[in-house]
N, C-alpha and C positions, 0 to 999 in steps of 0.2 A: 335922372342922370344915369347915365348905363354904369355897368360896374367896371372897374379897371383891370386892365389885364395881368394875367399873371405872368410874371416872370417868367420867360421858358429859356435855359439857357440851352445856345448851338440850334443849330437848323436841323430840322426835320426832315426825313425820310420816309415813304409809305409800301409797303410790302402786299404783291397778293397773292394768296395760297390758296391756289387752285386745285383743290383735290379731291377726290373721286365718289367722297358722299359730303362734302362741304364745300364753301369757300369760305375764305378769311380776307378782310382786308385791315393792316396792323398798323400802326404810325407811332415811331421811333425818334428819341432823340439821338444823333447823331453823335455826339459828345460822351453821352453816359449810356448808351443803348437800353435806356429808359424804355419803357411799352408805355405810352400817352394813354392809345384808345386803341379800338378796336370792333368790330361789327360780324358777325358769322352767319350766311344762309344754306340751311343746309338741302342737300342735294339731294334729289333718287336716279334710280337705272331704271332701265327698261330692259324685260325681257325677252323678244318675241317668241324665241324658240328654247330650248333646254339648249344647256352652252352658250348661247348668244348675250353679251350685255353691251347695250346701248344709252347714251344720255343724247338729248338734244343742243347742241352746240348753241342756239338763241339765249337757253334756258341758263346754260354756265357761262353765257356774255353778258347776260341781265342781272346775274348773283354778283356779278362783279362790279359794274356799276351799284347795283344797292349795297353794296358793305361799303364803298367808298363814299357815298352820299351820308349812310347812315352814320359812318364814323365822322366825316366831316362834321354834321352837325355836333356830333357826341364833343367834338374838340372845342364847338363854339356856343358850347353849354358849358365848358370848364374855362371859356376865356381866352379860349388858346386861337392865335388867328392862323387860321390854315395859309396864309400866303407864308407860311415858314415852311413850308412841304418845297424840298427843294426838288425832289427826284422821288418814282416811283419804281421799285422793282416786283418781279414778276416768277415764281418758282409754280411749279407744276405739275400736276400728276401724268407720269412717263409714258410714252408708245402708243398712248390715245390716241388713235387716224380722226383726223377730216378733211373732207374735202368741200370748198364752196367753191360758188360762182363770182368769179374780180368784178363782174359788170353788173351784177347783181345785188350783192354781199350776203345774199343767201345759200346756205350749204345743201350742196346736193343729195346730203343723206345725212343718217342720224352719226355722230361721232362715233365709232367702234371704241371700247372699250379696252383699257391693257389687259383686261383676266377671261377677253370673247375667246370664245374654243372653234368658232365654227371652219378655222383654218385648217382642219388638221388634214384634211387630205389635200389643201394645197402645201403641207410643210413635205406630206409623203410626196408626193408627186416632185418637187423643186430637191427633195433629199435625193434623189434619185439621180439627178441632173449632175452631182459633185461627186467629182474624180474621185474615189476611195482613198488615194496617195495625196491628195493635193486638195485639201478642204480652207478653200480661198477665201470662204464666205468669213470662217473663224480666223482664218491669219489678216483679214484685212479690217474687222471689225471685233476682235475680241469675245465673238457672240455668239452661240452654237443655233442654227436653225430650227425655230420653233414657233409657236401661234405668239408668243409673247409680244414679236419686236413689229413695228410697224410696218414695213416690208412685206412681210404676207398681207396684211390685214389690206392695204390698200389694193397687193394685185388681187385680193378677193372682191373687193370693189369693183375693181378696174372690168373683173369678169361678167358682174353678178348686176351691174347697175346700168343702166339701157341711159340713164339721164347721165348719169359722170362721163362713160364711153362718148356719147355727144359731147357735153362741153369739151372733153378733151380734143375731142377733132377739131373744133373748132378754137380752140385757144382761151376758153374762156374758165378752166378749170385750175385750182389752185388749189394745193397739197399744204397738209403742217401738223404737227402734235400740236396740242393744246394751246401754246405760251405762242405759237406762230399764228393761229388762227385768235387770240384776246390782244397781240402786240396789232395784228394787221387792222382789225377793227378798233381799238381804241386812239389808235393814229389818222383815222379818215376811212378806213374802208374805199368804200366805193368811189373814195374821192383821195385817192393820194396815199392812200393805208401802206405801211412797210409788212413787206413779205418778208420775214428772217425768224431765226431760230439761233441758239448758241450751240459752242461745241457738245454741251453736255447734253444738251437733250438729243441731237443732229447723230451721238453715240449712240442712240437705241433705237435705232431705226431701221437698223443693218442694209442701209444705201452708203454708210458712211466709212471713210477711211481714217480711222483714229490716226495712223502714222502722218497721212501728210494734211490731216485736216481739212477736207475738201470730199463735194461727192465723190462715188468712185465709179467710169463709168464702165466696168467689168462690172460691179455688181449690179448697176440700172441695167446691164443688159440681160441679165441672169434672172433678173426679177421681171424681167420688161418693166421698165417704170420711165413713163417719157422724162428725159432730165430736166426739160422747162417748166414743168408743174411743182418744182423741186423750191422750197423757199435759198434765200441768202444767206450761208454760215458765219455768225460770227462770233465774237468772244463774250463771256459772261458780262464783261463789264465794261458797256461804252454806249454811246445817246443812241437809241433806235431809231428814234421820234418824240414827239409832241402828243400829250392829252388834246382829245381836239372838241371833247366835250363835256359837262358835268362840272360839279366845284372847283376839279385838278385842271382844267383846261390850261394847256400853256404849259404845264408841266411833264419834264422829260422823263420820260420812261428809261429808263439808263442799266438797268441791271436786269438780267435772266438766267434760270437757274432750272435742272429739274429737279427733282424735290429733295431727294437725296443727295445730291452735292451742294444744295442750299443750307442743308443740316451738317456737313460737313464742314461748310464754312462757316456758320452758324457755331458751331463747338470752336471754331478757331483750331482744325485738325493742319493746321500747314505746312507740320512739318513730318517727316519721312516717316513712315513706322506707327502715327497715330491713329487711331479707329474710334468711330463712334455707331450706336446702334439706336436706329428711332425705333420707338413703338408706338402702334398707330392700329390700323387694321389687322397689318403685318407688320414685320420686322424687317427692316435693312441694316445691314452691317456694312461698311468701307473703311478700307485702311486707305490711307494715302500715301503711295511709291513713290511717291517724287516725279520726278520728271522722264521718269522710262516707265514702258509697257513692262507689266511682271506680268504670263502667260501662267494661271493656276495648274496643277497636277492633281487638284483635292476638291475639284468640283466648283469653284468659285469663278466671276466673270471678270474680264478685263473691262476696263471703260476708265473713258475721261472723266475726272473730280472737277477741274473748272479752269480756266485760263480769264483770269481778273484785269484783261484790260488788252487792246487790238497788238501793243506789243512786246505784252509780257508774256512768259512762257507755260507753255500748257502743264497741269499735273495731273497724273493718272491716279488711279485706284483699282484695286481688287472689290469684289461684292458680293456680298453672300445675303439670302433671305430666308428669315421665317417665313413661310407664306402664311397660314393663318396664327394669327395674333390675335389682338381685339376681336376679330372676331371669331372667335372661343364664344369671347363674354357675350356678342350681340347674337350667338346663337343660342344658349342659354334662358337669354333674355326673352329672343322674337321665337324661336320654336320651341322649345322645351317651358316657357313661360315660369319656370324655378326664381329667376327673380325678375324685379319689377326694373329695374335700372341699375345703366352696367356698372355705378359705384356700391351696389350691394354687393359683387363677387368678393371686394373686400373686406365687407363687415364676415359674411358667412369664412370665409376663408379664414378670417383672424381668429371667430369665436372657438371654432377647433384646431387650427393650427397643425393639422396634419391632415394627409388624404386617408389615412387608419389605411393604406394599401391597394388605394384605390387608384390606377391610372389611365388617360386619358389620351388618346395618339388619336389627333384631329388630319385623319386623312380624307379629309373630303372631297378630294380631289388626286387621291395616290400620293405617293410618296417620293419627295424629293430627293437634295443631298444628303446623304451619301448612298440612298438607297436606288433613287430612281426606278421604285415600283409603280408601274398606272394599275394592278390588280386590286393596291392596297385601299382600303375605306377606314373610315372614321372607327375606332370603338373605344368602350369605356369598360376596364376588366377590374380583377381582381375585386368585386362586390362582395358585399354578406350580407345577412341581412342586419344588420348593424350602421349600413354605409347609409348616408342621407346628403339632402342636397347641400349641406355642407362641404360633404369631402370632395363630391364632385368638384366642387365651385374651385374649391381650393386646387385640385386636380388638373383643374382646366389651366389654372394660373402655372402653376409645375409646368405642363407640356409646352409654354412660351420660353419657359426657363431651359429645359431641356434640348429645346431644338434652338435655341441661338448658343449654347454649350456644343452642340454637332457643329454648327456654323464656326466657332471661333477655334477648333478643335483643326480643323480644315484651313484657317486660316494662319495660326502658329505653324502648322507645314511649313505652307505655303514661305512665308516671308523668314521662318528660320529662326527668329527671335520670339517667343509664346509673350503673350502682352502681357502688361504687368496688372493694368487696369480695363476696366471697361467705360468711356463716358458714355453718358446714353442721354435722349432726347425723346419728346412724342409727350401724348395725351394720356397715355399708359402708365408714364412715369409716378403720375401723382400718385399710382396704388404703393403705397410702402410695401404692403405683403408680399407682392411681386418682387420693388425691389430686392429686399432682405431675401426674398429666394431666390433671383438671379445672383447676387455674391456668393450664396450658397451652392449652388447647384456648380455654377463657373471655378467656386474657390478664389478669386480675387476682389479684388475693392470694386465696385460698383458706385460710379461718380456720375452724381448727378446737377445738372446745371439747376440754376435756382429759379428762371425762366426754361419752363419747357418748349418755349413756340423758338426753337433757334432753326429751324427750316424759313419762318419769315422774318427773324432776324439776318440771316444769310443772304437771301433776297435784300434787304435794306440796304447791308454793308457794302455788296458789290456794285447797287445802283448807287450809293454815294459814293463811292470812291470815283466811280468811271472820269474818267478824264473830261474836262467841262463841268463836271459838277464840284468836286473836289469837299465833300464835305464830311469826309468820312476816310478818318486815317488807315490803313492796315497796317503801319507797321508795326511790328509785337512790341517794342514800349507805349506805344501810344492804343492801344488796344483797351476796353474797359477791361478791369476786371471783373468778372462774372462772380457770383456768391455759387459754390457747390455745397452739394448733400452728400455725404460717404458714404457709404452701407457696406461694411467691412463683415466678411464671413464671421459667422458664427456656432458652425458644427464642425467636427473634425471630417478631415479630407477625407477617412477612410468611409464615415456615414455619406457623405456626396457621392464619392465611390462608388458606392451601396446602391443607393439609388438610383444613380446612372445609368448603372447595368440592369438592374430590374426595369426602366423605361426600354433601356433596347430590347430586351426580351418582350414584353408589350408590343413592342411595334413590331417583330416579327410575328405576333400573332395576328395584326391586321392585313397581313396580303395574303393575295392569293382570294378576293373577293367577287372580284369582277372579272369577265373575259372579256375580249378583245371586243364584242358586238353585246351592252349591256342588256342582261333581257329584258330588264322594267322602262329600258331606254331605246329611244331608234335614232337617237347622237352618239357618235364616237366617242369615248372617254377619253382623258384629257391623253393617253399619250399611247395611245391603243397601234397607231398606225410604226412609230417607229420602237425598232429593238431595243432592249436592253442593252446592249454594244453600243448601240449607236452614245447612248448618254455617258457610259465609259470610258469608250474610247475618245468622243470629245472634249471630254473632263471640264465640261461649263454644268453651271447650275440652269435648270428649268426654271425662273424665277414666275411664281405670278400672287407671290404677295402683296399687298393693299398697299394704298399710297400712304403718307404721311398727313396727320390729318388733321382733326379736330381733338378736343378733351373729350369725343365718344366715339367710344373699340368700335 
C-alpha cells in the first residue's frame, strides 16, 4: 500500500539559481515561504588565456535540468506530489554573453564570463569614441564603460568569431545573458523557445535604456550590435512560457530576476531607502530608490531593482560591490592550502579572535571604489613572527568586513540618510565570526535572514505572483514573516575607528605593483588601458565581484 501523502499546505513554487560556480534548483511553499527541497550541481570556468573565463552554455543547461529532476524526485521521497509546483522562476548570474544558433540550438561559442578581462582594448578603443562633454553611454544606462557589461563582450565576439559573424549574416544568430539563453531552451528551443530577458538583467548590458525601458538604438549603433539578435524586454514578473520538458513539463516559467535584484526581493527591500548585502564569492550591496533613477557621486551604479509585473511600475537601485568575498576563503583554501574547507576560516578565526595586527587587502585584480587603482595587488602585512594561519584566516574575513564598510560609506552619501541597519543574505552568512565583524567593523546591527538562499526565494515570489499564476501574495501584510538573526556591535566605535584606518593605510601600501604592460604577464591588467580620471570623473563602480551563489565562498 504506498504511503500517504503529506499534507503540504498552498502551492508550490520552484526557483533556479544560476550562478557562476553553481546552480541551484529550490522548491518553496508559497504560503509560508518554506524551503521543501532542494538539489545543487556545482560548476567550473574555463580558462584559455590569463584574463579570459569561460563556461560552456550546454554544461549550465544540463545542471539545470539535473537539480530540477534531482529535486523532484527528492519531493517524491518526502511524499510531496510535484504537480503542486505551480510556476517556475529563474535568477542568474549577471552580463554573462551567449550567443547560439535559433536553427540549431547550439551556441556559437563558449558563454564569456561577467569577470573575462580580454575586453580591455575594445573598452579603450569604444572610450575614445565618447564625447568628453556628453558621455551618453552612462546617462542612458546608469553604467560606466568597462569589460564588466555585456556589450563589449559580445562586440568582442562579434569581431573575433568567424562562425557568430556568419550566423549573424545570415539570420540565424541569437544574443542573451544567461536567464535568456535557460528561458529560450527550456521553453522549446529549437522548436518555438521564447527569446526574452527582464528589465533587470536587460540593465547590465549597456545596449539598455533604463529610462524608457527598451533597447536603445544610439547605443547598438555605438557598439555596432545588430538590434534583431537582441532578445524581447520584459518585466520580472509575468508567464514567459511553458516547461516543455523533464518532470516540470507544462509548467510556467513566470518570474526572472538577475541575481542581485532576486536577493533584493528575496529580503522583501520594497521599500525606499532599504538595502541588503549578499555574500557569496563577492559582495553586492543595493539600496532601493524607488521609482526614480539616483545618479551616484561616490562611485556606486545606477540600475533597475525589478518591475514585478508587465503593468506595474519599475524600481531602481544604487550598487555597490565587494569584488573578492568568499573568495578570500577559496583562495586560502585552493592556493595557500592553510585550510582544508572554507567552513575552517571560522573555526581558526574564532580560536584567536583577532588578526594580532595582521591585514589582508585582497587586490587581486587592483583596486576598486574608492580607490580605482589597476597598479594595486593583493598583500598581506603587518607579520611577526608570532602571526600564524590563524590571524591570517581571521584577517582574510576582516578585509570582507572592511570593504563593504567603504561600499556603505559611499552609499550613506550618496542617499543622504546613513542606514540604520544592514540585512544581509548569501552562503557567507552562516560564518558568525564574520558576521559579528561586519556589525563591528560597520558599527550598526547586522540583520540576518534565517533562510540565507533569499536570491532563490526572490526568484519564487515573483514567478508566483505574475499574473496567471496568482499564487503568491506580495502585499506587505500578507508577506511571511521571515525569522532574523541580530548581530549587534560590540566594540566601541572608537576601536572600529582604529581599525578602519589602520586597513586604509594597508591598502595604500598595496599600489603601485604593477604597470600598465605586467612583466610576468603579456594580458593587460584589469584596468591598465583607461585613466585614473576616467573612473573619477564617471563616478561608477568597476564592479566585477562574483555572483551570488552557493553555501561555498
Amino acid at each position: 500500500m504506498a504511503a500517504p501523502k503529506t499534507a503540504v499546505v498552498g502551492p508550490l513554487v520552484g526557483a533556479v539559481v544560476q550562478g557562476t560556480n553553481s546552480t541551484h534548483f529550490m522548491v518553496f511553499n508559497s504560503k509560508t515561504a518554506e524551503l521543501l527541497s532542494h538539489h545543487q550541481v556545482e560548476l567550473t570556468q574555463e580558462f584559455p588565456k590569463e584574463g579570459w573565463v569561460e563556461q560552456d552554455p550546454k554544461v549550465i543547461l544540463q545542471s539545470v535540468y539535473e537539480c530540477i529532476e534531482k529535486t523532484c524526485e527528492k519531493l517524491q521521497e518526502l511524499n510531496v506530489d510535484i504537480a503542486n509546483i505551480k510556476a517556475i522562476g529563474v535568477s542568474n548570474q549577471r552580463e554573462t554573453t551567449v550567443i547560439w544558433d535559433r536553427l540549431t540550438g547550439e551556441p556559437l561559442y563558449n558563454a564569456v564570463v561577467w569577470l573575462d578581462l580580454r575586453t580591455q582594448s575594445t573598452v579603450e578603443i569604444l572610450s575614445k569614441k565618447i564625447p568628453g562633454n556628453n558621455n551618453f553611454v552612462k546617462s542612458k544606462t546608469g553604467l560606466p564603460l568597462s569589460t564588466y557589461f555585456s556589450a563589449v563582450k559580445l562586440r568582442w565576439i562579434l569581431n573575433n568569431v568567424s562562425q557568430v559573424q556568419k550566423a549573424v549574416k545570415e539570420g540565424r544568430a541569437l544574443f542573451g545573458t544567461i536567464d535568456s539563453w535557460l528561458i529560450w531552451s527550456m521553453t522549446g528551443g529549437v522548436n518555438g523557445g521564447i527569446h526574452c530577458t527582464d528589465v533587470t538583467n536587460a540593465s547590465r548590458t549597456m545596449l539598455f535604456n533604463i529610462h524608457s525601458l527598451e533597447w536603445d538604438k544610439e547605443l547598438c549603433d555605438f557598439f555596432e550590435i545588430p538590434m534583431g539578435i537582441l532578445p524581447n524586454v520584459c518585466s520580472s514578473s509575468e508567464i514567459y512560457g511553458l516547461m516543455t520538458t523533464g518532470a516540470l513539463e507544462g509548467v510556467p516559467i513566470s518570474g526572472c530576476l538577475g541575481d542581485q535584484s532576486a536577493a533584493l526581493v528575496g529580503q522583501m527591500c520594497f521599500q525606499e531607502g532599504q538595502a541588503k548585502n549578499t555574500y557569496g564569492t563577492g559582495c553586492f550591496l543595493l539600496c532601493n530608490t524607488g521609482h526614480k533613477c539616483v545618479f551616484s557621486e561616490h562611485g556606486l551604479l545606477t540600475t533597475v531593482a525589478y518591475k514585478l509585473g508587465k503593468d506595474k511600475p519599475v524600481c531602481y537601485a544604487l550598487e555597490g560591490s565587494v569584488a573578492i568575498a568568499g573568495a578570500v576563503i577559496r583562495w586560502l583554501r585552493d592556493n595557500l592550502g592553510i585550510i582544508k574547507t572554507s567552513e575552517e576560516s571560522e573555526k581558526l578565526a574564532k580560536e584567536v579572535g583577532t588578526s594580532y595586527g595582521c591585514y589582508f587587502i585582497p587586490a587581486f585584480s587592483g583596486l576598486y571604489a574608492p580607490y580605482w587603482e589597476p597598479t594595486a595587488r593583493g598583500i598581506i602585512c603587518g607579520l611577526t613572527q608570532f602571526t600564524n594561519k590563524s590571524h591570517i584566516a581571521f584577517a582574510a574575513l576582516e578585509a570582507i568586513c572592511f570593504q563593504t564598510r567603504e561600499i556603505l560609506d559611499a552609499m550613506n552619501r550618496d542617499c543622504g540618510i546613513p542606514l540604520s541597519h544592514l540585512q544581509v543574505d548569501g552562503g557567507m552568512t552562516n560564518n558568525k565570526v564574520l558576521m559579528q565583524l561586519q556589525a563591528d567593523i560597520l558599527h550598526i546591527p547586522v540583520i540576518k535572514a534565517s533562510m540565507p538562499e533569499t536570491t532563490a526565494l526572490g526568484a519564487a515570489m515573483a514567478a508566483g505572483a505574475a499574473h496567471g499564476v496568482d499564487v503568491w501574495s506580495l502585499k506587505p501584510e500578507d508577506l511571511s514573516t521571515v525569522m532574523m538573526e541580530r548581530f549587534e556591535p560590540q566594540i566601541k566605535a572608537t576601536e572600529s575607528e582604529i581599525r578602519y584606518s589602520t586597513w586604509k593605510k594597508a591598502v595604500m601600501k598595496s599600489m603601485g605593483w604593477v604597470t600598465t604592460q605586467s612583466p610576468e604577464s603579456s594580458e593587460p591588467t584589469l584596468f591598465s588601458s583607461l585613466p585614473l580620471g576616467f573612473f573619477i570623473v564617471s563616478s561608477m563602480i568597476l564592479l566585477t565581484g562574483a555572483r551570488y551563489i552557493s553555501g561555498i565562498p
